[in-house]
NULUM-283329 format. One line per 10 residues: number of its first residue (from 1); for each residue y, z, x of N, C-alpha, C. Coordinates in steps of 0.1 Angstrom, whole numbers. Example, Ala and Ser with C-alpha at 12.3 -4.5 7.8 and 13.67 -1.06 7.14 Angstrom:
1> -57,78,132,-45,78,123,-33,78,132 | -22,71,128,-11,71,137,0,79,129
//
This chain:
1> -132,45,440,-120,37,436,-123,23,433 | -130,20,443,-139,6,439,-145,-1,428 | -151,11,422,-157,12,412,-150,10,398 | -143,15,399,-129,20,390,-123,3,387 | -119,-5,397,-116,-17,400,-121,-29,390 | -133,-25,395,-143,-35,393,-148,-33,378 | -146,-22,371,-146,-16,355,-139,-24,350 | -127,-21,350,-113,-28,345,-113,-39,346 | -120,-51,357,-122,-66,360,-132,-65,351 | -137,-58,349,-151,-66,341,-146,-63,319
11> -143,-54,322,-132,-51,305,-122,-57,302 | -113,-61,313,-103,-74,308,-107,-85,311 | -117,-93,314,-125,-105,312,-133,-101,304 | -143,-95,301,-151,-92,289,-138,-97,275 | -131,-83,278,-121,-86,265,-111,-100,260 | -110,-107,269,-104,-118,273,-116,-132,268 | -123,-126,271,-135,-140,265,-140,-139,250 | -142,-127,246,-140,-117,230,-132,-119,220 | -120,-126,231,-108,-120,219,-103,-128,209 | -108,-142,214,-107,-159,202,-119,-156,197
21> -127,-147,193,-137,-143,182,-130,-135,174 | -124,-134,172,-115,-120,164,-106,-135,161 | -100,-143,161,-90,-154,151,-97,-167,152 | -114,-166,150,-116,-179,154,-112,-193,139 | -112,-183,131,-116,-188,115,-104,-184,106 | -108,-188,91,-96,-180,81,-84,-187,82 | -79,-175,82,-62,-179,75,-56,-178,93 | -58,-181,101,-59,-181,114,-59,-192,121 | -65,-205,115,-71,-221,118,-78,-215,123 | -86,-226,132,-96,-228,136,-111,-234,127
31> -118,-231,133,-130,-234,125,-132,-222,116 | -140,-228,105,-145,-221,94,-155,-215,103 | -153,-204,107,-165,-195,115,-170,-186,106 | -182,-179,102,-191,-174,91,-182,-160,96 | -179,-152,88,-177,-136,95,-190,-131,91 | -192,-126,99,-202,-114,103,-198,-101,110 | -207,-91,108,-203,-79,113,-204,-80,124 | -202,-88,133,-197,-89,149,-181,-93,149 | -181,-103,141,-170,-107,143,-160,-98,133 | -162,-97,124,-153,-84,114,-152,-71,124
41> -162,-62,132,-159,-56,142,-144,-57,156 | -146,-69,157,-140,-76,171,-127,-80,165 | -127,-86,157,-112,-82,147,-104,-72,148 | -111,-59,141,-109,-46,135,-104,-41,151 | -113,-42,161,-111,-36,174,-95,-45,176 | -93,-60,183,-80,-68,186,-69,-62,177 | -75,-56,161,-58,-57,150,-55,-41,161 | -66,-30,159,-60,-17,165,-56,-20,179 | -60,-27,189,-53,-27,200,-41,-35,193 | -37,-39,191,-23,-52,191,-18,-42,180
51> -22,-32,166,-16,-20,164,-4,-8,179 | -14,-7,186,-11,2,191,1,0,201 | -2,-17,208,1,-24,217,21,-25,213 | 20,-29,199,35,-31,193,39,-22,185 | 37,-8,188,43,7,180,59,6,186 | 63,5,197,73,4,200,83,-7,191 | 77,-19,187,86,-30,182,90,-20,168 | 83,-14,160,89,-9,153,102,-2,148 | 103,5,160,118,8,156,130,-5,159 | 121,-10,169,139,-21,167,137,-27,154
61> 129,-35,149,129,-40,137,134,-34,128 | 131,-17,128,139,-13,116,151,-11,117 | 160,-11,128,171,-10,130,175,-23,125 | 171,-34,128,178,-46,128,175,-46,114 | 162,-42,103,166,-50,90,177,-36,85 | 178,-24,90,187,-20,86,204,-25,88 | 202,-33,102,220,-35,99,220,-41,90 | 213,-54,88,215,-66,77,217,-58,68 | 215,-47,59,223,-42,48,231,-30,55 | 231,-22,57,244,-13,61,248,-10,77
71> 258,-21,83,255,-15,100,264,-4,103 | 268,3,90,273,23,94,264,29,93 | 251,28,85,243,38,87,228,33,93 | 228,20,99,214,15,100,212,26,115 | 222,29,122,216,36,131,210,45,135 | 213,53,121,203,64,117,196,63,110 | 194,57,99,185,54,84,170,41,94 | 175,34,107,166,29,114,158,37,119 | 167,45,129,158,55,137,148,59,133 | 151,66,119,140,76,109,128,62,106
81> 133,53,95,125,49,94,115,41,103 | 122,39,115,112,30,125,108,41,135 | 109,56,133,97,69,140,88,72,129 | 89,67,115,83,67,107,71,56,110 | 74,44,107,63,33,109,57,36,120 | 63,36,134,57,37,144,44,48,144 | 47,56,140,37,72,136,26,66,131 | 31,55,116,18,49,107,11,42,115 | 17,32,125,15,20,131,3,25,140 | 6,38,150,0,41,161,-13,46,151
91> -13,55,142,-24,61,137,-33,55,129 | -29,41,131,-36,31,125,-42,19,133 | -37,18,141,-43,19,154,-53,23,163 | -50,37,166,-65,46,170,-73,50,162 | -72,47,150,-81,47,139,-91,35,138 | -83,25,136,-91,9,139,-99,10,155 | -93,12,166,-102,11,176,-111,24,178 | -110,34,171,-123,45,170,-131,42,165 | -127,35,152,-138,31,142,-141,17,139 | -143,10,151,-144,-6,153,-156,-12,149
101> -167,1,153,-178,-10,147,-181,-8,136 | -175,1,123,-178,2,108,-162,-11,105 | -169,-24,102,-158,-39,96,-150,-29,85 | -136,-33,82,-128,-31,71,-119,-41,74 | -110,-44,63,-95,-52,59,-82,-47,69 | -75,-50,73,-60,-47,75,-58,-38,66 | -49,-32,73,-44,-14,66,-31,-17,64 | -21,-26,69,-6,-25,73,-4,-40,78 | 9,-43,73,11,-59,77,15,-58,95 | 15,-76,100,21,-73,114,32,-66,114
111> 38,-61,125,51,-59,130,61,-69,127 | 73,-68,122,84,-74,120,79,-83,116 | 76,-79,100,68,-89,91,78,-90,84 | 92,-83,81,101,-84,73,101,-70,66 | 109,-68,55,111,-58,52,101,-44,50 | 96,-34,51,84,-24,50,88,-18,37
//
């Protein structure tokens, strides 16, 4: 059980010291940091957690840009579409953190980026 503990202390400080490597540069500020396949990796891993992390915001957001145009049917025409995104969201997600250390682009904008 100890052991167990002391994993989880050492992967959320690991991850925690990692994780301003993943927006050190770019369209992000910071310094112009070189990307490299370390850091394109550590990205790719942060976008799929923070994918997976906000699958839930999905559906409120689409509810909500659904009321702004119809709030008789945003309650349903939301639902669908934000069990829809969320589906994309999550599987795009454990796709980026399975396949972290082969670097790629963003698949999908943030969450409640405005209309999908």
């Amino acid at each position: 059980m100890r052991i167990g503990r002391i994993f989880i202390s050492v992967f959320v400080l690991g991850a925690s010291a990692l994780a301003p490597l993943a927006f050190a540069g770019g369209e992000h500020g910071g310094s112009q940091m070189s990307h490299g396949y370390v850091s394109d990796s550590i990205g790719k891993l942060g976008r799929g957690v923070v994918n997976i992390v906000t699958t839930p915001a999905e559906l409120s957001c689409a509810i909500y840009y659904d009321f702004n145009d119809n709030a008789w049917t945003a309650p349903i025409t939301g639902t669908v579409k934000g069990a829809v995104l969320m589906v994309r969201r999550a599987l795009v997600g454990v796709a980026e953190v399975a396949s972290f250390p082969i670097p790629s682009h963003e698949w999908i904008p943030k969450v409640c980026n405005g209309k999908s």
